[in-house]
C-alpha positions as CSV (number, residue, x, y, z in Angstrom):
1,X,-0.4,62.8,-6.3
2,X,-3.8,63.1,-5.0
3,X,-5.8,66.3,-5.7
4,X,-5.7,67.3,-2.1
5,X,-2.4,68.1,-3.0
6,X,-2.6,70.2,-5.7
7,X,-3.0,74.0,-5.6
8,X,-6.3,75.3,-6.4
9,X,-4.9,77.4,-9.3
10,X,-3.6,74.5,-10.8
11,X,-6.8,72.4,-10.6
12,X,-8.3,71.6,-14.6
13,X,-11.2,73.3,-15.3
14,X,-12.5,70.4,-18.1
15,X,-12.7,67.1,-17.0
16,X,-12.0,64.3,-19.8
17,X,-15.2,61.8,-20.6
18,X,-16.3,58.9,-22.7
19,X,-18.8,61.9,-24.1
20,X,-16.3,64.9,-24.5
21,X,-14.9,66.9,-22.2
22,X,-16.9,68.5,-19.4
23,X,-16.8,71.8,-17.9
24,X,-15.8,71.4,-13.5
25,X,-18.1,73.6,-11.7
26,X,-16.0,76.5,-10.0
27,X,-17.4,75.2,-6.6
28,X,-18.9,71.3,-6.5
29,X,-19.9,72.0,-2.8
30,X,-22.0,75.3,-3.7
31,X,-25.5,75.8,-1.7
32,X,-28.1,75.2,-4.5
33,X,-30.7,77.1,-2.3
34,X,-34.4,77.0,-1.9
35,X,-36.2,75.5,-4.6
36,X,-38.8,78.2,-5.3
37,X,-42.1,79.2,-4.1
38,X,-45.0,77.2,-4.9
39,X,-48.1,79.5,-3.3
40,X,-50.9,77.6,-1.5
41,X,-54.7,78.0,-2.4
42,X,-55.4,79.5,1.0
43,X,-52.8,82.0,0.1
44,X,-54.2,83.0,-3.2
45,X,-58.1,82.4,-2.6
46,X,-60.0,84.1,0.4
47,X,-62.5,81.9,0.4
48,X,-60.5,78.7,0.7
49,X,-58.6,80.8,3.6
50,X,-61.9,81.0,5.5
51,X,-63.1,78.3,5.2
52,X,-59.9,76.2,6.5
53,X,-60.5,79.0,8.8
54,X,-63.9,77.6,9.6
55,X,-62.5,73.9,9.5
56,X,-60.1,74.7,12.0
57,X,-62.3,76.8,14.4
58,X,-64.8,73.7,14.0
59,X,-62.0,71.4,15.6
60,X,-61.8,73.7,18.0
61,X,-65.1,74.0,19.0
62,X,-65.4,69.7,19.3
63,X,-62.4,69.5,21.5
64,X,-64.2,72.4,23.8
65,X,-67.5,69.8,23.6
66,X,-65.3,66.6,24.1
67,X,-63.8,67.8,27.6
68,X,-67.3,69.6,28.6
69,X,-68.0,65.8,28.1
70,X,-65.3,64.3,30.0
71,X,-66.5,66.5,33.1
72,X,-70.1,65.0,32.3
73,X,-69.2,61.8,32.1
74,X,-68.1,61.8,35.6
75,X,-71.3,63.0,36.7
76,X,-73.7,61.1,34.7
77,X,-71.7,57.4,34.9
78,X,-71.8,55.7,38.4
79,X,-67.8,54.2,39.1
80,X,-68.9,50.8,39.0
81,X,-71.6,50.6,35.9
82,X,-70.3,47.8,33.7
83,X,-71.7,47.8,29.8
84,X,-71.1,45.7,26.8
85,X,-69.6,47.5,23.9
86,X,-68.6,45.7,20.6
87,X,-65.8,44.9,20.2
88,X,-64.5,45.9,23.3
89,X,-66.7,43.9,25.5
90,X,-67.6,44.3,28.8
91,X,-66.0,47.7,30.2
92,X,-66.4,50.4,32.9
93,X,-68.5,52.8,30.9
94,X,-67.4,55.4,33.2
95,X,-63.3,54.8,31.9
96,X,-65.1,54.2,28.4
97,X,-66.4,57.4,28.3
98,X,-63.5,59.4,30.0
99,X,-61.0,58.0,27.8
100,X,-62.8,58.8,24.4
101,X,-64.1,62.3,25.5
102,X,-60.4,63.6,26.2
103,X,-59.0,61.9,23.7
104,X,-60.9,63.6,21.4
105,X,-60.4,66.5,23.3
106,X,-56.6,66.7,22.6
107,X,-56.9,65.4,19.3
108,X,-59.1,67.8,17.7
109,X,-56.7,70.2,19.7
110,X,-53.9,69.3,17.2
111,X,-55.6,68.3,14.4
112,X,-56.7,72.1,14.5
113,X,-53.7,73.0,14.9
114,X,-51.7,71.4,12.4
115,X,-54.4,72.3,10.1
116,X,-54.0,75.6,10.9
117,X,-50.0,75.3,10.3
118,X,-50.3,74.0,7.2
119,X,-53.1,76.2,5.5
120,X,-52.8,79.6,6.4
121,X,-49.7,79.9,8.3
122,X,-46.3,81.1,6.1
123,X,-45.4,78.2,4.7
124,X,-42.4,80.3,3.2
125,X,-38.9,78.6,4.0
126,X,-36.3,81.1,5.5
127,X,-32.6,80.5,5.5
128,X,-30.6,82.3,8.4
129,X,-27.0,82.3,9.0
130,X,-25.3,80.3,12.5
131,X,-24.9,82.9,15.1
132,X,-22.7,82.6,17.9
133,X,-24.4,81.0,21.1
134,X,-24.4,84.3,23.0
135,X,-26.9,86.3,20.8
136,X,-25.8,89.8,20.6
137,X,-28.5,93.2,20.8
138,X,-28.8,93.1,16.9
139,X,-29.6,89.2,16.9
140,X,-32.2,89.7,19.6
141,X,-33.6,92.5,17.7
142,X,-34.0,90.1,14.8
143,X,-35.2,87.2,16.6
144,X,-38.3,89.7,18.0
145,X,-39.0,91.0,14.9
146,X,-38.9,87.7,13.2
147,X,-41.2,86.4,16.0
148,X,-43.6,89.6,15.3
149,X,-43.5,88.8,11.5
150,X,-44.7,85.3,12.0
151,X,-47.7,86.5,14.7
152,X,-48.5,88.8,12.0
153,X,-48.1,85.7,9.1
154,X,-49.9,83.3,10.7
155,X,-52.8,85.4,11.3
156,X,-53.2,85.4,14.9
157,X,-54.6,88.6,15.1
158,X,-56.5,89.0,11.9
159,X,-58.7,85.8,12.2
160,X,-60.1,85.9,15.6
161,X,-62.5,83.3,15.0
162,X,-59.6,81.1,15.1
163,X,-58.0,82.4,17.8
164,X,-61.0,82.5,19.8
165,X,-62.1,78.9,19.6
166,X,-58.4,78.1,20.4
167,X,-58.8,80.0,23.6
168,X,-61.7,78.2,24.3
169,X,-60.3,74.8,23.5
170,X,-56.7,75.5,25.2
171,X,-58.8,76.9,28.1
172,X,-61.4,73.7,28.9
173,X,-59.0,71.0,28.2
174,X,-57.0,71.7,31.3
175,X,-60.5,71.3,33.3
176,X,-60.3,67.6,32.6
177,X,-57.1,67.5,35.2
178,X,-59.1,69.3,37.7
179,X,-61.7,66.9,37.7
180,X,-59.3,63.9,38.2
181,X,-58.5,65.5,41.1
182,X,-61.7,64.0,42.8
183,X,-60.2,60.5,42.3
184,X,-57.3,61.1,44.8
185,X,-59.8,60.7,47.8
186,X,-63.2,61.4,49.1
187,X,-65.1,64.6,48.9
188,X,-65.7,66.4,51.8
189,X,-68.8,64.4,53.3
190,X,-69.2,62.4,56.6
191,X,-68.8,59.1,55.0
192,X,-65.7,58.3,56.7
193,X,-66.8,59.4,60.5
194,X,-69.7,56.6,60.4
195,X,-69.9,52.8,60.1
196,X,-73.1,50.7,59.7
197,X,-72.9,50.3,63.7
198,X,-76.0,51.7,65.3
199,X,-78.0,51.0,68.9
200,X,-79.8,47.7,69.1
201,X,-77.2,46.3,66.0
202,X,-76.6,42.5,66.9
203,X,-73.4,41.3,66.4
204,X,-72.7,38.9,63.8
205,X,-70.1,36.4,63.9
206,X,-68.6,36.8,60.9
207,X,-67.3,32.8,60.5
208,X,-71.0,31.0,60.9
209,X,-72.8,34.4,60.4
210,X,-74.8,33.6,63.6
211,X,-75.4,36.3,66.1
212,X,-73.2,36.0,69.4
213,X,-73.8,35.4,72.8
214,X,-71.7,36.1,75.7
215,X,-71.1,32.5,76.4
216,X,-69.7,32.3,73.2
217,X,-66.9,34.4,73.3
218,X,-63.8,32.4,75.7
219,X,-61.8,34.4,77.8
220,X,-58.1,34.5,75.6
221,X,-60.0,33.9,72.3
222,X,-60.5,36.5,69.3
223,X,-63.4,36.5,67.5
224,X,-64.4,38.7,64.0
225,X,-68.0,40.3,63.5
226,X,-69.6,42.4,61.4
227,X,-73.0,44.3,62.2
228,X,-76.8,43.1,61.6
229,X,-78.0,43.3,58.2
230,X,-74.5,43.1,56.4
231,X,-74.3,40.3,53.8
232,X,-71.4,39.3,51.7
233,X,-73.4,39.8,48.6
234,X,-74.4,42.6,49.2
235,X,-73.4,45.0,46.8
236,X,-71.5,47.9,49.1
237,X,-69.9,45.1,51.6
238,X,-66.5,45.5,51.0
239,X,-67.3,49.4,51.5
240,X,-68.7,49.1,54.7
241,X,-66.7,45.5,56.0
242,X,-63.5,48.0,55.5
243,X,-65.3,50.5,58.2
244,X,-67.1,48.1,60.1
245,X,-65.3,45.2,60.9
246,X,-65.0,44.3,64.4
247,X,-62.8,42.1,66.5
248,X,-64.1,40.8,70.0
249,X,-62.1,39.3,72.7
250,X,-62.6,39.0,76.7
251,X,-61.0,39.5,79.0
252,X,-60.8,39.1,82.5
253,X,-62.8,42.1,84.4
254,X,-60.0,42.7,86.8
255,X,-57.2,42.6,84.0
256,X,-58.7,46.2,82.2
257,X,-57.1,48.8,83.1
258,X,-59.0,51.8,81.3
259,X,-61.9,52.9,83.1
260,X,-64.0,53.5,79.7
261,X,-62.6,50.3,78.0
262,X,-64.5,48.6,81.2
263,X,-67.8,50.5,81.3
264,X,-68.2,49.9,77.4
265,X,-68.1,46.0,78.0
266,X,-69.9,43.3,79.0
267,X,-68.5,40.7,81.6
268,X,-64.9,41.6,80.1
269,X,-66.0,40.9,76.7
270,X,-64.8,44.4,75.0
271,X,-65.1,45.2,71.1
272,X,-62.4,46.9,69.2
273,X,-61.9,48.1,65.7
274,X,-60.3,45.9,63.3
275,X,-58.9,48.7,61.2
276,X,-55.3,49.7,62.0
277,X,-55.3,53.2,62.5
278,X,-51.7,53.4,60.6
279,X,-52.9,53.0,57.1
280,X,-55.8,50.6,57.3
281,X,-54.6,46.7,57.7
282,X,-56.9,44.5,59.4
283,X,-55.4,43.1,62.3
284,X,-55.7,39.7,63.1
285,X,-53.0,38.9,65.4
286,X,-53.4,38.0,69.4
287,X,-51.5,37.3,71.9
288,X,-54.1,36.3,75.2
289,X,-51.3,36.7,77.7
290,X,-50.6,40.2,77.1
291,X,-53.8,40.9,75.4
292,X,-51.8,43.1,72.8
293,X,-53.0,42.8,69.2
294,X,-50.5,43.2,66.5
295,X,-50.5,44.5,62.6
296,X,-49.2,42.2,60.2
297,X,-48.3,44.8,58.0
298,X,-46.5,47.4,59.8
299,X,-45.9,45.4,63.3
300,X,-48.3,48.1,65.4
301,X,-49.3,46.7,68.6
302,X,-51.9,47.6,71.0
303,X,-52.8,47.2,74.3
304,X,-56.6,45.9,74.4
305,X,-56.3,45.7,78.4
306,X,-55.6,49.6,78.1
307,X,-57.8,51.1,75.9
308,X,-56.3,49.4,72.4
309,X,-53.6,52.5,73.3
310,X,-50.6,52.3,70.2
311,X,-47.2,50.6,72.5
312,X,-45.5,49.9,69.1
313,X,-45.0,51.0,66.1
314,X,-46.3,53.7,63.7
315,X,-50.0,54.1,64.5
316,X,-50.9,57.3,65.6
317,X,-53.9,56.8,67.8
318,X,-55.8,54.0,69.8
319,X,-58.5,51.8,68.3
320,X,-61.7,52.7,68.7
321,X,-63.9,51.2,71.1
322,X,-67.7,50.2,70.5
323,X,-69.8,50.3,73.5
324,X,-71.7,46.7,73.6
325,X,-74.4,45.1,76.0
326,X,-76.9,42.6,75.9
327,X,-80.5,42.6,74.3
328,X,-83.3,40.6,76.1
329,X,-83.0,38.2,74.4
330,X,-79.2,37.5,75.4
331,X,-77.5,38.4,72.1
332,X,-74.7,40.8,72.6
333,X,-75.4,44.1,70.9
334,X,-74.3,47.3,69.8
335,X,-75.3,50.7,72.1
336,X,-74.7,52.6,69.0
337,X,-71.8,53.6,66.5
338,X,-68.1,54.4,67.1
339,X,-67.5,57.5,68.6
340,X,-64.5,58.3,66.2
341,X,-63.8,57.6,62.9
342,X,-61.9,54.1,62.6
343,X,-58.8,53.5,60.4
344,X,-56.0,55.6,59.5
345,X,-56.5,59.6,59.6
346,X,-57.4,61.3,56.9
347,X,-57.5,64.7,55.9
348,X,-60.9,66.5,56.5
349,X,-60.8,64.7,59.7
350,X,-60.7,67.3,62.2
């Protein structure tokens, strides 16, 4: 018979061993409790309190100087400054420095604060009984007065110093997010309403980077230019190329049908931007019969016989026009920038 099936009563209360007969504790399953008590330095010693009290405001105080860094790094780094740090290499230093000064700027955030747990925080262990899911008035009446012992414990209120830098820290850290907030899109300047497009610009064909002439341009053919003075090595092209490039076709005089479109040419040969006003694809597609220009990204067509007007597709507005001529010397040129912004819309555009 196992002892499951014995009654309680009848259980032994000695147990036979190789050593004599022991005693069988009245309950083998008892709680043996908390091990007692062992007080803490800090909570014996006034002077060690303050000064983990200092240690911790100290934390503090270099997570408030690591994010007043972060925010300075953004100012004193350019985007595209490239340094050589051992062992790293060559990095951004702008990421460099963004990624140690919040770092340390959350890190010295919890090291203060575990320090703080762990030295002058209650570090006295409290057993409480299971209490139904639905806590009821006299549990919640615990539970706040429990919460308001352990703000009172942990010496929230006594040691302002502490609190205080923590404040400070808790309070500058979340300035770090605001200033990522710049990297979402341009700040509010006129960068986007101009291009490098100005009166007297010649335009350069962009395959033998030779300025054009009328006669070079066929009637059905597309050609790609960028304006005077851009190079490839130069160091903002791919800024400006993105605002700037330009695709030229002509067309027959008596086959443009917007009065503008016609006035801004020369002999039929009319300019257009390549930026797709959708969200930004160069367009590189032609179709001479039509003259309709098409998106390889998101199919938008347009009708460079009509003012580059959108007759497919997702594009919200027409491409804009740039008014051309010819200089004396019979290069075709530019009569000055875009009279929109090119590309997609954006939002300060108004």
């Amino acid at each position: 018979m196992s002892t499951q099936e014995i009654p309680e009563e009848n259980l032994p209360t000695e147990q036979a061993t190789a050593h004599g007969a022991v005693k069988v504790a009245d309950d083998p399953f008892a709680d043996p409790g908390l091990p007692p008590h062992k007080p803490r330095i800090q909570d014996i010693d006034e002077r060690a309190a303050k000064r983990s009290e200092r240690a911790i405001a100290f934390m503090f105080t270099l997570s408030m100087l690591a994010t007043i860094g972060f925010i300075a790094s953004y100012v004193i780094f350019p985007v595209d400054e490239i340094v050589y740090i051992w062992p790293f290499g060559r990095v951004s230093a702008l990421n460099f420095a963004l990624g140690w000064t919040l770092g340390l700027a959350l890190f010295f955030i919890g090291a203060g604060a575990v320090h703080w747990a762990r030295t002058l925080m209650s570090d006295v262990e409290v057993a409480d009984e299971r209490h139904p899911m639905e806590a009821s008035p006299e549990v919640k009446a615990k539970v706040m007065a429990d919460f308001a012992a352990g703000a009172a414990e942990s010496g929230f209120g006594r040691r302002k110093l502490v609190r205080n830098t923590l404040f400070g820290a808790l309070a500058l850290v979340p300035l770090s997010g605001v200033v990522l907030l710049r990297d979402m899109g341009p700040l509010p300047e006129k960068k986007l309403r101009s291009t490098m497009w100005a009166k007297g610009k010649l335009l350069i064909n962009m395959n033998t980077n030779e300025p054009l002439r009328p006669e070079d341009v066929a009637v059905g053919s597309l050609t790609f230019a960028k304006p005077e003075g851009l190079e490839e090595h130069d160091h903002h092209f791919q800024t400006e190329i993105a605002k700037a490039a330009l695709m030229i076709v002509r067309i027959q005089p008596e086959d443009i049908k917007d009065k503008r479109e016609l006035e801004w040419s020369h002999e039929g040969i009319v300019a257009f931007s390549k930026i797709c006003t959708h969200v930004g694809c160069p367009i590189s597609l032609y179709e001479q019969q039509t003259h309709h220009v098409l998106c390889p990204c998101h199919q938008s067509t347009f009708d460079l016989s009509d003012g580059a007007r959108v007759i497919f597709g997702p594009a919200g507005h027409a491409l804009p026009q740039l008014r051309i001529g010819v200089n004396d010397k019979g290069f075709l040129e530019a009569h000055g920038d875009f009279e929109e912004p090119v590309g997609p819309a954006f939002w300060e555009r108004g």
